[in-house]
C-alpha positions as CSV (number, residue, x, y, z in Angstrom):
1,X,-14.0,-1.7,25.4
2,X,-10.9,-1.9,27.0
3,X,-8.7,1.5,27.9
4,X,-5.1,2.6,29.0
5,X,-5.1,2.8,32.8
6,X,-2.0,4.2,33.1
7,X,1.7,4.4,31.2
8,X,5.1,5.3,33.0
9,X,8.5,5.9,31.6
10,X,11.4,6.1,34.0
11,X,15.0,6.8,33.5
12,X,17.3,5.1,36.3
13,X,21.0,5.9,36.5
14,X,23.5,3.3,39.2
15,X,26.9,4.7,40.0
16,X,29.5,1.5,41.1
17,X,32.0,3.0,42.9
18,X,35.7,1.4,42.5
19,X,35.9,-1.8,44.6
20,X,38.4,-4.3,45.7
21,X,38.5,-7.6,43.1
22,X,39.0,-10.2,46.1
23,X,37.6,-10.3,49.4
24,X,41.0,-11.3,50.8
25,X,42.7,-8.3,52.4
26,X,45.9,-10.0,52.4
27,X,45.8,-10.9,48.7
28,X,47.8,-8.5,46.2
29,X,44.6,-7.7,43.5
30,X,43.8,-5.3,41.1
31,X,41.0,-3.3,42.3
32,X,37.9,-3.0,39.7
33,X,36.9,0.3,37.8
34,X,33.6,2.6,38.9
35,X,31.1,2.6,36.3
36,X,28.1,4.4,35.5
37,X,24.7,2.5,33.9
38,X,21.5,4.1,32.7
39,X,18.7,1.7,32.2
40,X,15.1,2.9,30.7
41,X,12.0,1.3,30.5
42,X,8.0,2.0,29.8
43,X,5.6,0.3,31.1
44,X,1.5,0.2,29.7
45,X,-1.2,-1.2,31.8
46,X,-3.8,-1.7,29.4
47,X,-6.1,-3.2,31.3
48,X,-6.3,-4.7,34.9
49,X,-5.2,-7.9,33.5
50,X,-2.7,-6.9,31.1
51,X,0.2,-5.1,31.2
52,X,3.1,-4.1,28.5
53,X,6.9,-3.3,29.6
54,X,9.5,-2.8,27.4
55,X,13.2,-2.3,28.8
56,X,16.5,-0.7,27.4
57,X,19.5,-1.9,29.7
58,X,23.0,-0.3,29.2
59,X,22.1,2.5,27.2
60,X,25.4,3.8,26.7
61,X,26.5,-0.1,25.7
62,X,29.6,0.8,28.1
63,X,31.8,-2.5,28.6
64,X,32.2,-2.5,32.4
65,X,33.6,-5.3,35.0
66,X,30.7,-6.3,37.2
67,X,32.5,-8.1,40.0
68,X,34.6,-11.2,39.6
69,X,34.4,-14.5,41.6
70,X,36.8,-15.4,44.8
71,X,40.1,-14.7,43.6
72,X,40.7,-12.1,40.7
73,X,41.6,-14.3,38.0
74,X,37.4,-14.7,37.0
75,X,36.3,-11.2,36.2
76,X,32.3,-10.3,35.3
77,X,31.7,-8.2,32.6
78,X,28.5,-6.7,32.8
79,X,25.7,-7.2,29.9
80,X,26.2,-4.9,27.0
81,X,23.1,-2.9,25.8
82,X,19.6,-5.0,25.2
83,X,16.1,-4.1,24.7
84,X,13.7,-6.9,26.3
85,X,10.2,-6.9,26.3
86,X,7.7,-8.2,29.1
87,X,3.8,-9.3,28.2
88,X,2.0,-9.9,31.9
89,X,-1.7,-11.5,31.7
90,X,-3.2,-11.7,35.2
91,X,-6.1,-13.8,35.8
């Protein structure tokens, strides 16, 4: 029979500091916002060949701008909050 060999949890927090929207120093831009993100996820190795990982992204669903493309006028937003799941079979 089968049995756990181990389960994690972890909490991760990312701190975006305010940044510049172009890369063009000469170029009159908007710079973009700091933004905080907590992410969570647990993780369940059942056996050596399968595993079990669930993930919570965005917990705070906080609508933030990512980054934006080579001029300013194409902004990012980041992904809102989602839950995905992850099945891993080894062989």
């Amino acid at each position: 029979m089968a049995q756990a060999s181990y389960a994690q949890d972890v909490l991760a927090v990312n701190y975006v500091g305010g940044r510049q929207a172009s890369l063009d120093p000469d170029e009159l831009v908007p710079r973009l916002g700091d933004y905080v993100r907590a992410d969570a996820f647990v993780q369940w190795e059942y056996s050596r060949h399968l595993e079990f990982q669930i993930r919570f992204e965005n917990l705070a669903d906080e609508f933030f701008i990512q980054g934006s493309q080579s001029d300013a006028l194409r902004l990012t937003p980041g992904a809102p909050f989602a839950v995905r799941g992850e099945i891993q079979i080894t062989f």
